[in-house]
ZAMARGU-4260 file (C-alpha; in steps of 0.2 Angstrom, whole numbers, plus 5000, padded with zeros to 4 digits):
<rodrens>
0) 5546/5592/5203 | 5550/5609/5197 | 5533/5615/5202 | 5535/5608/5223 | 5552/5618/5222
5) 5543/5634/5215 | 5530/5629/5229 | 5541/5629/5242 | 5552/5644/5238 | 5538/5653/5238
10) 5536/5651/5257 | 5553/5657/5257 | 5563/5653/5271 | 5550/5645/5281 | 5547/5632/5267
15) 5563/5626/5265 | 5568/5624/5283 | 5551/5614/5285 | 5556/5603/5270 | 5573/5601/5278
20) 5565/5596/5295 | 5553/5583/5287 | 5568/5576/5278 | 5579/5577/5291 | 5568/5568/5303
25) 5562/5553/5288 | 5581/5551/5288 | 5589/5534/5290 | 5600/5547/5306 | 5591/5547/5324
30) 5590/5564/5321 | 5572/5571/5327 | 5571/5589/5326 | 5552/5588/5328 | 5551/5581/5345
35) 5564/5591/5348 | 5554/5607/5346 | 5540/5598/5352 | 5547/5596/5369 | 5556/5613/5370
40) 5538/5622/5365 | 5528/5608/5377 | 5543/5615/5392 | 5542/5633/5387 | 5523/5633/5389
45) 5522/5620/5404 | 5537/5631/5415 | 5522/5636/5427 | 5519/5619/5429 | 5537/5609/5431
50) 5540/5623/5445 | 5526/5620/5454 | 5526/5601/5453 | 5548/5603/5458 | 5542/5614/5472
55) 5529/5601/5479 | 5544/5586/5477 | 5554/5596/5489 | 5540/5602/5502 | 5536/5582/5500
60) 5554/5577/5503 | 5555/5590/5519 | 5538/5584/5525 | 5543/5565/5525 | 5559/5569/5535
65) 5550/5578/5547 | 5537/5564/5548 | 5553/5552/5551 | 5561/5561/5563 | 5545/5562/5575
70) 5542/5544/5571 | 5558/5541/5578 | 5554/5553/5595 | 5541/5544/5596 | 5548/5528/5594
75) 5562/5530/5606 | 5548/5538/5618 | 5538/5520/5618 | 5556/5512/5620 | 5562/5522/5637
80) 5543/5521/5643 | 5542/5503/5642 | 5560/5503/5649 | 5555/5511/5664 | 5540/5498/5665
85) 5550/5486/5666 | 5562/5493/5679 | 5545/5496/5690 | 5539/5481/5689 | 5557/5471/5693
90) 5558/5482/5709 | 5540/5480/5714 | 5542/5461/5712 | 5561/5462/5722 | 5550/5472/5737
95) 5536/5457/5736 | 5552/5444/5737 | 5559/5453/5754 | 5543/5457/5761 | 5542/5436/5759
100) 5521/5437/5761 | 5518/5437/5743 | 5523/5417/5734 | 5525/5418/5715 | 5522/5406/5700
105) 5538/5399/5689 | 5527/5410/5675 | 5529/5425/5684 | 5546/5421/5690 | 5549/5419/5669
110) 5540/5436/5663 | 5551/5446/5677 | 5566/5440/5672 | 5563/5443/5653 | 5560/5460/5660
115) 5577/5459/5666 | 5586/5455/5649 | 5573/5468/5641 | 5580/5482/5652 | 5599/5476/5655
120) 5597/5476/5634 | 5588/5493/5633 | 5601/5498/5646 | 5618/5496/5637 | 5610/5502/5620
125) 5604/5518/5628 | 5621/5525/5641 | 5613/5541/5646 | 5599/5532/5652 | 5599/5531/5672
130) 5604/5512/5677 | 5611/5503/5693 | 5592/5505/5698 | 5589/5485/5700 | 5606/5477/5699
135) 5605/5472/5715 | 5586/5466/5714 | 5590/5459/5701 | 5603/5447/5707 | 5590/5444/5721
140) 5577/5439/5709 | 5588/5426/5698 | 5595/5419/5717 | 5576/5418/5724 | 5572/5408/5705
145) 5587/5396/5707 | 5582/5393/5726 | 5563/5388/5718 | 5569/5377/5704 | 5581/5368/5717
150) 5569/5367/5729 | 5553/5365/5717 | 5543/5376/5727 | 5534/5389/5715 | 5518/5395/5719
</rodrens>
């Protein structure tokens, strides 16, 4: 025993503060100065790396809310587009009622009025978005629709 305590203070300074490390560490405490160092060498050598990989995280982060928000354009694009479909094609069908030369089926009857709710819904979700377009064709289409059902003369 004498001889590892000659051994050791040999080293000095370094060989007692090693031996104290070990024995720290084999302790019954959760005290863990090697890994400790471990990671304060392994963050000291790999600071290159962590800032480069916490600088892609936030390029990442910017890119994906970018990406989001013109997914959402684009989205809100397809919605007013297929709004404005729908407004076209109630007005065209209203113009094909009054012209009274063109007959429709119960199904057609059905698809344009389904247009109806899909703008009227588009309509108060969106207030900016120009309206009063087909109310009145509109009412002229359910009217026509409930004079067929009565009358059970669809096309």
């Amino acid at each position: 025993m004498l001889e590892i305590i000659q051994n050791i203070s040999a080293l000095g300074w370094t060989g007692i503060a090693l031996c104290l490390l070990t024995l720290i560490q084999i302790s019954p405490l959760k005290i863990d100065p090697w890994s400790w160092l471990a990671r304060k060498i392994g963050n000291a050598l790999n600071q290159d790396v962590i800032k480069k990989q916490d600088d892609f995280q936030k390029e990442s982060q910017e890119y994906r809310k970018k990406n989001d928000q013109q997914i959402k354009n684009i989205e809100s694009s397809i919605e007013r587009r297929s709004a404005e479909d729908a407004r076209n094609r109630i007005l065209r069908f209203g113009d094909e009622i009054k012209s009274k030369q063109i007959r429709h089926s119960e199904e057609y009857y059905n698809q344009i009025l389904a247009d109806i709710t899909d703008y009227e819904k588009y309509c108060k979700e969106h207030p900016n978005f120009k309206n009063n377009r087909t109310v009145l064709t509109s009412e002229l289409i359910e009217l026509t629709y409930k004079q067929h059902l009565e009358n059970n003369d669809f096309l």
